[in-house]
Backbone bond lengths (Angstrom), bond angles and torsions (degrees), N, CA, C in turn:
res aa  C-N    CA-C-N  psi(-1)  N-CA   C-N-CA  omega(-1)  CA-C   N-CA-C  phi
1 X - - - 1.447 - - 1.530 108.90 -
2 X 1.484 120.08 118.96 1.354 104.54 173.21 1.254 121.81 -101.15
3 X 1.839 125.58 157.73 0.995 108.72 -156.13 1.437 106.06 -88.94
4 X 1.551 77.04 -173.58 2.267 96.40 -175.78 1.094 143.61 -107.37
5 X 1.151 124.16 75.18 1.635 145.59 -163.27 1.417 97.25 -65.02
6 X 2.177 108.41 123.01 1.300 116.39 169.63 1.281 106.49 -124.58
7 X 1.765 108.85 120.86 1.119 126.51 -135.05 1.970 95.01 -79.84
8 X 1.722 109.10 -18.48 1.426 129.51 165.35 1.311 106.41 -40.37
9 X 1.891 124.74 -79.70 0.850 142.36 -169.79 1.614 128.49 -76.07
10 X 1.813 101.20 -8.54 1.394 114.01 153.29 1.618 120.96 -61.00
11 X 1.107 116.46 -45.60 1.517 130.63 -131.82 1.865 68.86 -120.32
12 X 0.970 173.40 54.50 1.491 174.27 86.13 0.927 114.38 -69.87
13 X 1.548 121.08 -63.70 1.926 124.95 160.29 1.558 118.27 -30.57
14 X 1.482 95.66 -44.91 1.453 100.63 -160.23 1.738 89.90 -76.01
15 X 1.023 96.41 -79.89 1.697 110.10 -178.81 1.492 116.08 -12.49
16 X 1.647 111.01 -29.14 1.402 101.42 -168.79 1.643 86.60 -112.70
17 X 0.837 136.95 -10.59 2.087 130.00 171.86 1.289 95.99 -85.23
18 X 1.499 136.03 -38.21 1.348 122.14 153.08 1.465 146.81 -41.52
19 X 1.695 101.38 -52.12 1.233 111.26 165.40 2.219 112.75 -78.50
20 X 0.901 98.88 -11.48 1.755 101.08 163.67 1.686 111.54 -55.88
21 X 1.632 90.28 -62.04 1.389 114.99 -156.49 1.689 108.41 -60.01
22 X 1.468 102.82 -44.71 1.391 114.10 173.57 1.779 132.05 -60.90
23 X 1.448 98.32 -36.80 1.626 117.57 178.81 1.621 88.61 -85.28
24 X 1.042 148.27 -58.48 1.224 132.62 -140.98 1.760 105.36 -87.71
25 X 1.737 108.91 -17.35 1.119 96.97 152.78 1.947 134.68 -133.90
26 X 1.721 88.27 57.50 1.171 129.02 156.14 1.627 107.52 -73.64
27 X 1.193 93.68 -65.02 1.665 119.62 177.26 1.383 125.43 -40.06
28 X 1.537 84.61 -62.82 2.013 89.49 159.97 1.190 130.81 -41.00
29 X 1.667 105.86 -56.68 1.341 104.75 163.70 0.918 141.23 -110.46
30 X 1.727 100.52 48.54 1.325 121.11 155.26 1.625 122.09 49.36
31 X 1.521 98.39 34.35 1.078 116.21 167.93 2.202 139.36 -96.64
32 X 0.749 132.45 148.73 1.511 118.84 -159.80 1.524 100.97 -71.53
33 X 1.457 114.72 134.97 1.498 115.84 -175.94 1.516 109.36 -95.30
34 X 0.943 92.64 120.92 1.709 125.45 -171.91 1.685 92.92 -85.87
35 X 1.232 105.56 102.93 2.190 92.79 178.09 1.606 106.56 -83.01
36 X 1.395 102.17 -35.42 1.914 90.61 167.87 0.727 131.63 -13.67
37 X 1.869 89.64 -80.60 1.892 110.58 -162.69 1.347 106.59 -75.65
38 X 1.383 131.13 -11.06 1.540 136.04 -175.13 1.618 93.92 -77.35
39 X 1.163 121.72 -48.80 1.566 133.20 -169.33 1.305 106.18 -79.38
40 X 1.405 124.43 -12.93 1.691 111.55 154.32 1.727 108.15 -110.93
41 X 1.074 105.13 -0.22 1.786 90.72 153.54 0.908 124.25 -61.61
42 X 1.321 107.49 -65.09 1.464 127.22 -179.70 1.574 114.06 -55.69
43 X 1.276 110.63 -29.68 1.175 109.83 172.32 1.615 112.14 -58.41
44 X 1.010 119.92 -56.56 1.671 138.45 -172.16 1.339 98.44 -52.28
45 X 1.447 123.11 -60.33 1.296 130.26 -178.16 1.645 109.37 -52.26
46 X 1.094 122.53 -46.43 1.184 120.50 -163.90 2.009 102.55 -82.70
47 X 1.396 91.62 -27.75 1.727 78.90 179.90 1.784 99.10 -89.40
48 X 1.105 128.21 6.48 0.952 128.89 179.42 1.544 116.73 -74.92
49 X 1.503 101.72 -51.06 1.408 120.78 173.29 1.668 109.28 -56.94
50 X 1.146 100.53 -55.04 2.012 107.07 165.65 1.232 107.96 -19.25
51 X 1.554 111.96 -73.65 1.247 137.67 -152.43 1.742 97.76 -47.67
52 X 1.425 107.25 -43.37 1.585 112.95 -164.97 1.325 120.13 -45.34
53 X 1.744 114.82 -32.41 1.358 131.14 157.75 1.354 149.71 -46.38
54 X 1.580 87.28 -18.74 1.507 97.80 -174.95 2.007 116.12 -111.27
55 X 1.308 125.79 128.32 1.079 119.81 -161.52 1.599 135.68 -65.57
56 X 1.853 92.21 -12.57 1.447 104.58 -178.65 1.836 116.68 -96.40
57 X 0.928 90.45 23.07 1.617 97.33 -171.88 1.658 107.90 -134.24
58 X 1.397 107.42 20.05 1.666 94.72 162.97 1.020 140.33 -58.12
59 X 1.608 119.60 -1.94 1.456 133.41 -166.03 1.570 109.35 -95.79
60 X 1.421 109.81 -2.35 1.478 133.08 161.13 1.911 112.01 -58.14
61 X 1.494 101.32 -44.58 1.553 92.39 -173.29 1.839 100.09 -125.46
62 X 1.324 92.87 58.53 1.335 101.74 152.21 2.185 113.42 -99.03
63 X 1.170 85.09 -168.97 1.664 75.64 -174.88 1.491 116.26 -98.51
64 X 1.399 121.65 -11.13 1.280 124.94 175.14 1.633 114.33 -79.44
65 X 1.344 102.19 -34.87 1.231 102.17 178.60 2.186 130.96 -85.08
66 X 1.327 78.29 2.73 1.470 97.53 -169.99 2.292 90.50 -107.27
């Protein structure tokens, strides 16, 4: 049986270990937290991870484009 990737609960996981990752090292460097731009990082990141699913878009995790 293979398993079942929900592309909902992909792109939410990510979104919120993203937005962690980003504020907490905002913090470090003690810089002013902007929740916007943190909330479209994370956004990107998380549809980014999405993206990994789909077969016509491998040219996403090549190295030029990253």
């Amino acid at each position: 049986m293979a398993p079942t990737i929900y592309a909902d609960t992909l792109f939410l996981f990510n979104f919120l270990l993203d937005s962690a990752v980003l504020i907490i090292t905002q913090k470090l460097l003690k810089r002013e937290i902007n929740i916007l731009k943190t909330a479209v990082g994370a956004g990107l990141g998380g549809i980014y991870a999405v993206f990994m699913f789909f077969p016509k878009t491998s040219f996403l995790y090549s190295v030029l484009s990253k």
